[in-house]
C-alpha positions in Angstrom: 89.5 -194.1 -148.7 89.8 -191.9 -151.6 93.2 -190.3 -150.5 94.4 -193.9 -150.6 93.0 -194.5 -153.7 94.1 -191.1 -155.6 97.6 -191.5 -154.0 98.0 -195.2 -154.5 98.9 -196.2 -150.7 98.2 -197.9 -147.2 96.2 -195.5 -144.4 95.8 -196.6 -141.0 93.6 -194.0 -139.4 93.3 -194.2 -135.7 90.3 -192.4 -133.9 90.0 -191.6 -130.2 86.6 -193.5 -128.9 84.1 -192.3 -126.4 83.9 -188.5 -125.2 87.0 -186.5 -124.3 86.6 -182.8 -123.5 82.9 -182.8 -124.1 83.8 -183.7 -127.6 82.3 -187.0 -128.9 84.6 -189.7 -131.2 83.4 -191.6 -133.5 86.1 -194.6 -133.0 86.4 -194.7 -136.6 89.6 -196.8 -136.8 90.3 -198.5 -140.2 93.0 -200.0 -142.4 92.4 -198.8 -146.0 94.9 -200.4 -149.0 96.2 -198.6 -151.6 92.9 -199.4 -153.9 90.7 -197.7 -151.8 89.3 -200.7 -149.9 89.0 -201.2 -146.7 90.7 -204.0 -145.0 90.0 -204.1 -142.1 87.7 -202.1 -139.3 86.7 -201.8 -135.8 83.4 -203.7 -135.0 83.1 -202.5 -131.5 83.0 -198.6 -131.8 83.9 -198.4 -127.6 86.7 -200.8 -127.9 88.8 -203.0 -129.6 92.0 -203.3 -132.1 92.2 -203.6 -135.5 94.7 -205.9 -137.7 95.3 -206.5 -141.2 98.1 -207.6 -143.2 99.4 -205.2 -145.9 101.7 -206.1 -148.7 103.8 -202.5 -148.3 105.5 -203.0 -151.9 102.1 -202.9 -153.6 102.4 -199.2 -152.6 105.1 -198.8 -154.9 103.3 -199.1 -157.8 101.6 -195.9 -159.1 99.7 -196.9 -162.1 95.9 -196.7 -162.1 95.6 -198.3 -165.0 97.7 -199.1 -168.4 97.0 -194.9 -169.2 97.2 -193.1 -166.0 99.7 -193.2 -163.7 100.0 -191.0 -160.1 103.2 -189.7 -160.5 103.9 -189.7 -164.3 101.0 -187.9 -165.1 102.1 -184.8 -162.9 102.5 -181.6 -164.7 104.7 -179.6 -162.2 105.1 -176.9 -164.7 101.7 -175.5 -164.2 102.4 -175.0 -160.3 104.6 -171.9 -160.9 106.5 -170.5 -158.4 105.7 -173.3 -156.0 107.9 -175.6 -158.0 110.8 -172.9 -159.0 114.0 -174.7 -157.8 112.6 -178.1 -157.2 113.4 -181.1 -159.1 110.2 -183.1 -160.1 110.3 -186.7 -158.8 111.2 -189.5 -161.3 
């Protein structure tokens, strides 16, 4: 939910249910919007799907509010060598 939140888009995480391997899921499936909410979740942790209906453009916008923004406020500068020769997004 954060990682939606912080990068201002849609997650659909899918998790395995039941035990595979000796190794116990959690069936944690989820729809999270770009706020950091969830829409919408499994109920039944052994089965089920899981719908919601995402506006995809409200993605798009980056602002967190009227002074911060996720990609404007980048300062690709301070990253050194890992940004020599790569052009900053605009």
């Amino acid at each position: 939910m954060v990682s939606a939140r912080l990068s201002r888009v849609f997650i659909a995480c899918c998790d395995r249910v039941g035990t595979e391997r000796g190794v116990g899921w959690t069936g944690g499936t989820c729809v999270v919007e770009s706020d950091g909410w969830v829409l919408a979740e499994r109920i039944d942790r052994d089965r089920g799907l899981v719908h919601a209906d995402v506006d995809l453009s409200l993605a798009r916008d980056k602002s967190l509010n009227r002074n911060n923004d996720v990609l404007g406020d980048r300062r690709p500068e301070l990253y050194g060598s890992l940004t020599e020769g790569v052009s900053p997004i605009r």
